[in-house]
N, C-alpha and C positions, 0 to 999 in steps of 0.2 A: 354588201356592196352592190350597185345598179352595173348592169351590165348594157352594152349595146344592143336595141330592138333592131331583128333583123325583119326588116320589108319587102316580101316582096313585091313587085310593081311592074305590071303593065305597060307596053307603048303609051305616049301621050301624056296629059297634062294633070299632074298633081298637086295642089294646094294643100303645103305641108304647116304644121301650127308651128309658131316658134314663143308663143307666149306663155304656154305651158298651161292654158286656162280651157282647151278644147275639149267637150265630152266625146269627142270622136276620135280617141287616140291621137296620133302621129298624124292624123288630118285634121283638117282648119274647119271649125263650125260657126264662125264669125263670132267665138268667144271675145276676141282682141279689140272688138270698135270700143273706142274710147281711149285705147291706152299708148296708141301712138305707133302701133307697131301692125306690120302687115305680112301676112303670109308666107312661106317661101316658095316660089312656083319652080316647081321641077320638070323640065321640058323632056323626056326620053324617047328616043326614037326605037328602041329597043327592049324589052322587056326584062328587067334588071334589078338585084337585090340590092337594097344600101342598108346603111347600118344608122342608127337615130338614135340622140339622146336620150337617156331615160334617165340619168343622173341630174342634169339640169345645169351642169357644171362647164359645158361644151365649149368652144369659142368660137365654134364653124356649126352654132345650130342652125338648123336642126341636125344637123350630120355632130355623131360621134366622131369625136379627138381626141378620146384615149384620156381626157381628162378624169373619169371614175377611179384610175387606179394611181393617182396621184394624191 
């Protein structure tokens, strides 16, 4: 079973992949041109863990919703 990828993360501006096609992990490497779908930018003003799909299964990706143990 895929668990939650815990991130941690930096003040400031993240470009998260939500297409699942990125060589760069849980970051965007402009795998997505073509397919219709665009980044998710994560604006933090504080430096802060989230938790990211690695299931694939999500319905808040890139953010984990508990969907893997369903």
């Amino acid at each position: 079973m895929a668990h939650p990828a815990a991130l941690e993360l930096d003040a400031g501006t993240h470009a998260l992949c939500i297409c699942g096609n990125s060589s760069n992990g849980a970051f965007c490497d402009g795998s997505h041109a073509g397919t219709g779908l665009t980044p998710h930018m994560l604006k933090l003003d504080a430096a802060t863990t989230i938790y990211g799909c690695s299931c694939g299964s999500s319905n808040t990706k890139p953010f984990c919703d508990g969907s893997h143990a369903r």
